[in-house]
C-alpha positions in Angstrom: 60.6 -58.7 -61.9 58.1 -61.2 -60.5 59.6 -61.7 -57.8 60.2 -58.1 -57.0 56.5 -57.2 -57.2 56.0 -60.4 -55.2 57.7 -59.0 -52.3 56.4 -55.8 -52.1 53.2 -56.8 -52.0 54.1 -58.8 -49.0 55.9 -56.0 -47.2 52.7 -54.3 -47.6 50.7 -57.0 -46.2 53.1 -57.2 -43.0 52.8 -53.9 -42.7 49.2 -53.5 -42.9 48.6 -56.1 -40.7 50.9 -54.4 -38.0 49.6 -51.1 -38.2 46.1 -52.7 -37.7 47.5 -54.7 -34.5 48.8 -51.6 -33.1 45.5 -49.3 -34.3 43.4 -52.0 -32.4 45.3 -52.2 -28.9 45.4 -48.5 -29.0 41.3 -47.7 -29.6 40.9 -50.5 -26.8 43.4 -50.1 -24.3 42.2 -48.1 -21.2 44.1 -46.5 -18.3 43.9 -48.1 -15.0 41.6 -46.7 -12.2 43.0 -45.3 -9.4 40.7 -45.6 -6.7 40.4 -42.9 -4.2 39.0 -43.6 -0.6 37.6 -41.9 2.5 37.9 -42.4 6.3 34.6 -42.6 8.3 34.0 -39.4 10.7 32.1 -38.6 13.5 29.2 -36.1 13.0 25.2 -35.6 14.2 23.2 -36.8 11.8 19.3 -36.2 11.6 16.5 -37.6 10.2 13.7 -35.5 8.2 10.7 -35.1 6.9 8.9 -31.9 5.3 5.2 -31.5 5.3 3.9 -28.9 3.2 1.1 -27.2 3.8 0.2 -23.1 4.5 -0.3 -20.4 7.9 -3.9 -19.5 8.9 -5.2 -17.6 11.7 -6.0 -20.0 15.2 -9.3 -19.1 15.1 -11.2 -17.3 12.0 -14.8 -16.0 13.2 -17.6 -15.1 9.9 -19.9 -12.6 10.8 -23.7 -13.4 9.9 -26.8 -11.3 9.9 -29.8 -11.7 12.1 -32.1 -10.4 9.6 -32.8 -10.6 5.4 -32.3 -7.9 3.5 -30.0 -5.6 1.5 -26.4 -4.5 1.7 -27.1 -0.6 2.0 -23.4 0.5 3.3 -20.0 -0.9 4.2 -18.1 1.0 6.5 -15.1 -0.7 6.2 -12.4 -2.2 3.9 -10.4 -5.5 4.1 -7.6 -5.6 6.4 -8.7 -2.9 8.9 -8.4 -4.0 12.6 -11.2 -3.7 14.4 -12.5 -4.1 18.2 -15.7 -6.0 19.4 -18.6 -4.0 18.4 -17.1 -1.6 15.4 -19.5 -0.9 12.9 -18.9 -2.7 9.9 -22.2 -2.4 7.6 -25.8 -1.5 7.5 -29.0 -3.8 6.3 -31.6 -2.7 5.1 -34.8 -4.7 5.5 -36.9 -5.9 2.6 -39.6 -6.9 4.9 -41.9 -10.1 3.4 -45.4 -8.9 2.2 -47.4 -11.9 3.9 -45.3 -11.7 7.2 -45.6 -7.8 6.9 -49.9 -8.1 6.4 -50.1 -11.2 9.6 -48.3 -8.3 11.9 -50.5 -5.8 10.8 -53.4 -7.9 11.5 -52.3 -8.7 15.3 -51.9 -5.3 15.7 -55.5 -4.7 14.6 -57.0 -7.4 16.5 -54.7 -6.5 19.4 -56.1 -3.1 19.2 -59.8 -4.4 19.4 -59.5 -6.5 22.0 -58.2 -3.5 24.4 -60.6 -1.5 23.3 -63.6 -3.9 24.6 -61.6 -5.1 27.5 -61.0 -1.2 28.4 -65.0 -0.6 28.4 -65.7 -3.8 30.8 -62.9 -2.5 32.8 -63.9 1.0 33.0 -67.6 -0.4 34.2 -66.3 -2.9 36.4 -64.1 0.3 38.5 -67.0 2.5 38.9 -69.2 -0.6 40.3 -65.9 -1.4 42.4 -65.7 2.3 43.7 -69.2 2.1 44.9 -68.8 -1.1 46.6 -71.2 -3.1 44.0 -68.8 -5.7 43.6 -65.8 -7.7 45.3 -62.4 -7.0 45.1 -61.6 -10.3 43.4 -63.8 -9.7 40.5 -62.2 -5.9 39.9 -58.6 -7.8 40.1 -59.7 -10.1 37.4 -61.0 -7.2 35.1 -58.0 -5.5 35.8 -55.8 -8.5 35.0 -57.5 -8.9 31.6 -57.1 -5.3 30.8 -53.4 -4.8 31.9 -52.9 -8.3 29.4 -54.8 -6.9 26.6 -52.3 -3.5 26.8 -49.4 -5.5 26.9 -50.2 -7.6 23.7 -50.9 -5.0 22.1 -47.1 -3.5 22.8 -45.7 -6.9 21.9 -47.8 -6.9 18.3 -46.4 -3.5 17.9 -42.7 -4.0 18.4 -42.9 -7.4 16.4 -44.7 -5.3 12.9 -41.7 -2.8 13.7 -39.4 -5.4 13.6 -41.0 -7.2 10.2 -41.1 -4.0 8.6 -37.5 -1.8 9.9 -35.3 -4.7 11.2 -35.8 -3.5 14.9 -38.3 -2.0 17.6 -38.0 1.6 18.3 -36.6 0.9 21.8 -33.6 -1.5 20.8 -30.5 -0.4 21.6 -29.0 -3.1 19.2 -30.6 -3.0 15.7 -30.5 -6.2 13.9 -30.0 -4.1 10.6 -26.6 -3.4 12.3 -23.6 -5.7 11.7 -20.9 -5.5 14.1 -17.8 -7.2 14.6 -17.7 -9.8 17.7 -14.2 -10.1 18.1 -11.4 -7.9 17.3 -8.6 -8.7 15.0 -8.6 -7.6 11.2 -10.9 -8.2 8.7 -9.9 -11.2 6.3 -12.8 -10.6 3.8 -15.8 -9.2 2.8 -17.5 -11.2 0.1 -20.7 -8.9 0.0 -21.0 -5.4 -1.8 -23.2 -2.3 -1.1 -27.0 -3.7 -2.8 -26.3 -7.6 -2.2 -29.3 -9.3 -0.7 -28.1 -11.1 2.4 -30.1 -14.1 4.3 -30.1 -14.2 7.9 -28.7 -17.1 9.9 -31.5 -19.5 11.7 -31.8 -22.9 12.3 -31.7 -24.4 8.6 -29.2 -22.0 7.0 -25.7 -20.6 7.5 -26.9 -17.4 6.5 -24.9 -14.9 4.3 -21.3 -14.5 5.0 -20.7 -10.5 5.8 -16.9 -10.2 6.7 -14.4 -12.5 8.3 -12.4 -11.6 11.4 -8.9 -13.1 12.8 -6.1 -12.4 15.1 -3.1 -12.5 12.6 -0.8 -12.5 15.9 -2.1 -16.3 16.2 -1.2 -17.9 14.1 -1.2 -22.1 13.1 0.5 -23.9 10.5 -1.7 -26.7 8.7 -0.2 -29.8 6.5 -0.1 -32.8 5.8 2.4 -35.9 6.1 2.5 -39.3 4.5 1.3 -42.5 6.3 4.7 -43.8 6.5 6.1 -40.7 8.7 3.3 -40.3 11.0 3.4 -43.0 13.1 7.1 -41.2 13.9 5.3 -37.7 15.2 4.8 -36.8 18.5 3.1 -33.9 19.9 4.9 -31.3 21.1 7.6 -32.2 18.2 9.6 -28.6 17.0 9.1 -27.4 13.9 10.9 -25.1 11.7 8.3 -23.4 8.7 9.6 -21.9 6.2 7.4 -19.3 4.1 7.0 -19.1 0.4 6.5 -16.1 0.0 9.1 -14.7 2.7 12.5 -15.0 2.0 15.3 -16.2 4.4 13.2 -16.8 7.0 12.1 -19.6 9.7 9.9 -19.4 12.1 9.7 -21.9 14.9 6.5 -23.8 15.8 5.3 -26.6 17.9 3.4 -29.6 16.6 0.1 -29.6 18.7 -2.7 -31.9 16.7 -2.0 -35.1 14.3 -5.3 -36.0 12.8 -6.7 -39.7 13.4 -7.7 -40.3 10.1 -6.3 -40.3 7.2 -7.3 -39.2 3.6 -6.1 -40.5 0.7 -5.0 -38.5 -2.4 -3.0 -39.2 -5.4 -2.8 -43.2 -3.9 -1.4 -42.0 -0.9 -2.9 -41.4 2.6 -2.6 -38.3 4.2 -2.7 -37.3 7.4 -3.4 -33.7 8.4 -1.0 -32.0 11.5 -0.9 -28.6 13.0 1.2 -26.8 14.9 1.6 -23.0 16.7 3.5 -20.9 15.0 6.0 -18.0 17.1 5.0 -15.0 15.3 8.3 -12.8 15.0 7.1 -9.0 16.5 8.7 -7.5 13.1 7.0 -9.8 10.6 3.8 -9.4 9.4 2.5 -12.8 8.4 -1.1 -13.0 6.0 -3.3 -15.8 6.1 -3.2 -18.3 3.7 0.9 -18.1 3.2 1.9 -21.5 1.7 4.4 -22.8 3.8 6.9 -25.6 4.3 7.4 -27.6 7.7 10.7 -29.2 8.2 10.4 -32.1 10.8 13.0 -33.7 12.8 11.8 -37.6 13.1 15.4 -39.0 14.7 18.4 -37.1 15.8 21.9 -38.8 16.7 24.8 -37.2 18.3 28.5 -37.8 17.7 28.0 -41.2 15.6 30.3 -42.3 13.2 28.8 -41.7 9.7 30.2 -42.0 6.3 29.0 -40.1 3.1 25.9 -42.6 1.5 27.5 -42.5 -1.8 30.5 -45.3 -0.7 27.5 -47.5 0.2 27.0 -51.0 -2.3 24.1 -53.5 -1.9 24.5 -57.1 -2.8 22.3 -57.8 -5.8 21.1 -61.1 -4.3 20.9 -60.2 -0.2 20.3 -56.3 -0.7 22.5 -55.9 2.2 25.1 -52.9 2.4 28.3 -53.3 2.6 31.8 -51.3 1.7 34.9 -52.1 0.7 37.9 -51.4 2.5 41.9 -51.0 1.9 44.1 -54.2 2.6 47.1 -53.1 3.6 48.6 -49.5 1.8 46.1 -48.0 -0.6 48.9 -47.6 -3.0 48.2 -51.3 -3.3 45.0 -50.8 -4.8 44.2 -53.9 -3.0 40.7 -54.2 -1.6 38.4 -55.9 0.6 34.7 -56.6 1.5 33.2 -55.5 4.7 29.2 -55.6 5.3 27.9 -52.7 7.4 24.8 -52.5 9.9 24.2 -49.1 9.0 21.3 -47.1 11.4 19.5 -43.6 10.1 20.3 -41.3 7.5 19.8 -37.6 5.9 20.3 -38.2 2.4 23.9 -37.3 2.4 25.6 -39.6 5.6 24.4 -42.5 6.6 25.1 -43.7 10.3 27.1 -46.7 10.6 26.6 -49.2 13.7 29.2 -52.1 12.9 30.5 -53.2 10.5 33.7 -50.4 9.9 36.1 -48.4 12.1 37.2 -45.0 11.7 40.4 -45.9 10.7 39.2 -47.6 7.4 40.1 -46.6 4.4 36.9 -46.9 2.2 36.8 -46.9 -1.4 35.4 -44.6 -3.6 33.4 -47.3 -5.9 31.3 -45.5 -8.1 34.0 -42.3 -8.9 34.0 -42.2 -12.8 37.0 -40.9 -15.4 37.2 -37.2 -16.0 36.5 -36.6 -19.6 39.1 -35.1 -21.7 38.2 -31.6 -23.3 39.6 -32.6 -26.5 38.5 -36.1 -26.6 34.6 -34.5 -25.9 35.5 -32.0 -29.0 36.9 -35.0 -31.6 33.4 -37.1 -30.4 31.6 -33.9 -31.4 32.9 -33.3 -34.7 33.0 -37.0 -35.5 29.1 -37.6 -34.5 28.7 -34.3 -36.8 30.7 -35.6 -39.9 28.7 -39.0 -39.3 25.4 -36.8 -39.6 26.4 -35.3 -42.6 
C-alpha cells in the first residue's frame, strides 16, 4: 500500500513539473518578426518653415484734430469708405478763459492804437493836401495807419479763432475733421461729448478715426533666429487665414528686420511681405494668419520615408540597413547614409544607398491581438478587485 501511494505521488510530481515546463515556454515563447522593407524613390522634396503672424493694411493713417475741444457729431460709422475730404465729425471749441481774455485784450489795444494813429493820419492829409508838408512824411503816416488797420484784422481773426475754432473767412474750419486719404475707416475710438486734444509739437493729440486701403494689404510675423539667416527678399509666400477657410493667398517677402527681439528665450525676427488680394475676398485687418515658407527645394532626388532612418548611439550618424541577398532571407546589413534636407516625412539621400535597395522597416512593431487586448483587460480588472 506504501508503495502504491509512493508512486502516485511521484507521477504527480513528473507531471507537475511537465506541465510547468511546458506553461513556461509557452507564456515566453514569441513569434519571429518578419521584417518588411521599402525601396528608395525619386520625389521633390522641400524644406519649410511657417511664421505666424496676422494681415494689416500697407499703410494705416490716424486722423488728429488741429484744435481742443468736444466731440459734438460723428457723421460716420466704422467701416464706411471714404474719399479725401469726407466729413467725418464736428468739434466744438471749449475755448481757454486766459487765452480767450489775452485776445480780447489785443483786440482792445489794437483798436486804440488805430484810433490815435487814424487822427495823426487824418491831420497829416489835410497838411499834405495843402502842400504844408513833404510827401515822405504823408507816406510815413500813411504807413503807420495802413499797419495799425491790419493788426487790428489779424487780433480779430486770432480772438475768432480762440473762441469758434476758425476766422469767419476760412474756408477750412479747424472744428472740421476730414478724412486725408480715402480708404475705409478702421476705427473710431471717440464718441459724440469726448473732449479731444489737438496735435502740436509735444503731443500726439487725440486719435479721431483711422483710415486704410484694405486692397493693400501686408502680412506681418515673425521667424526664429535659426531660419532667418535662410530668407531672402523676394522669397514666395503662401498665407493662410484663420479665419478664412480653404484659402491661400500668395505674397512676396519684401522686409526682414535687422534686429532681433527675444521672447519666451528665443529671438525673433520680424518679416513682411505683400499680400495678392483675391478681387472676390474681402480681407479685414488684423486677420491672424500663417505664412508657409519655402527655405530649400530639391527636384527629382532620391528620398526615402525618415522613419527607416537609425542613428548610431555613439557617432549620431544615420545609417539603414539593407537586404543581403533575398529578403525571404531575413538577412540584413548596415549601410551609413549622407542624407541632405528634409520635410518631416522624406528625407533626401546623397550616398550612401541606391534605389534598388531593399531597406528595412526597423522600428515596425506587432499588431496586437483583439482578444489578447480583451484577456489583458479583464485580468488587470480582476487584479483591481
Amino acid at each position: 500500500m506504501n508503495k502504491i501511494v509512493k508512486y502516485i505521488l511521484i507521477s504527480l510530481l513528473v507531471l507537475g513539473a511537465l506541465w510547468a515546463a511546458v506553461f513556461f515556454i509557452k507564456s515566453n515563447s514569441k513569434s519571429a518578426i518578419t521584417y518588411e522593407t521599402s525601396k528608395p524613390f525619386i520625389s521633390n522634396i522641400e524644406k519649410k518653415t511657417v511664421a505666424t503672424g496676422k494681415v494689416v493694411p500697407e499703410e494705416e493713417v490716424e486722423i488728429k484734430p488741429q484744435i481742443s475741444g468736444i466731440i459734438q457729431k460723428i457723421y460716420l460709422e466704422e467701416g464706411a469708405k471714404v474719399k479725401a475730404g469726407d466729413l467725418i465729425a464736428l468739434i466744438k471749441v471749449v475755448p481757454n478763459e486766459q487765452s480767450l481774455n489775452q485776445s480780447r485784450g489785443r483786440v482792445r489795444n489794437a483798436e486804440l492804437a488805430l484810433n490815435n494813429v487814424k487822427i495823426e493820419f487824418d491831420r497829416n492829409k489835410k497838411l499834405f493836401d495843402k502842400g504844408v508838408i513833404s510827401s515822405q512824411d504823408y507816406n510815413t503816416i500813411q504807413l503807420q495807419y495802413n499797419q495799425a488797420e491790419q493788426e487790428l484784422k489779424n487780433s480779430r481773426a486770432d480772438y475768432q479763432i480762440i473762441r469758434v475754432g476758425s476766422s469767419g473767412g476760412s474756408s477750412s474750419a479747424n472744428t472740421n475733421i476730414r478724412a486725408t486719404v480715402a480708404g475705409t475707416i478702421l476705427e473710431i475710438p471717440v464718441e459724440e461729448g469726448d473732449q479731444v486734444i489737438q496735435s502740436n509739437n509735444f503731443n500726439d493729440g487725440t486719435t479721431i478715426a483711422s483710415i486704410a486701403d484694405l486692397s493693400k494689404m501686408i502680412f506681418e510675423g515673425k521667424v526664429d533666429e535659426g531660419e532667418v539667416g535662410k530668407l531672402k527678399v523676394g522669397t514666395p509666400l503662401k498665407i493662410s487665414l484663420g479665419a478664412v477657410e480653404d484659402v491661400e493667398l500668395d505674397a512676396k517677402l519684401k522686409f526682414i528686420a535687422p534686429k532681433g527681439v527675444e521672447e519666451t528665450g528665443a529671438v525673433q525676427f520680424r518679416i513682411e511681405g505683400d499680400v495678392e488680394i483675391k478681387d472676390d475676398l474681402f480681407i479685414r485687418a488684423g486677420y491672424s494668419a500663417n505664412a508657409s515658407i519655402v527655405l530649400e527645394k530639391k527636384e527629382d532626388v532620391l528620398v526615402i520615408p525618415e522613419a527607416l532612418l537609425q542613428f548610431d548611439k555613439k557617432t549620431d550618424e544615420p545609417y539603414v540597413e539593407v537586404a543581403n541577398g533575398n529578403v525571404d532571407d531575413q538577412k540584413f546589413e548596415r549601410k551609413n547614409l549622407e542624407i541632405g534636407i528634409s520635410d518631416g516625412v522624406n528625407v533626401e539621400i546623397v550616398s550612401g544607398i541606391t534605389e534598388e535597395d531593399e531597406v528595412k522597416q526597423w522600428n515596425k512593431t506587432e499588431p496586437i491581438k483583439i482578444g489578447d487586448e480583451n484577456k489583458k483587460e479583464e485580468d488587470s480588472e480582476e487584479s483591481e478587485e
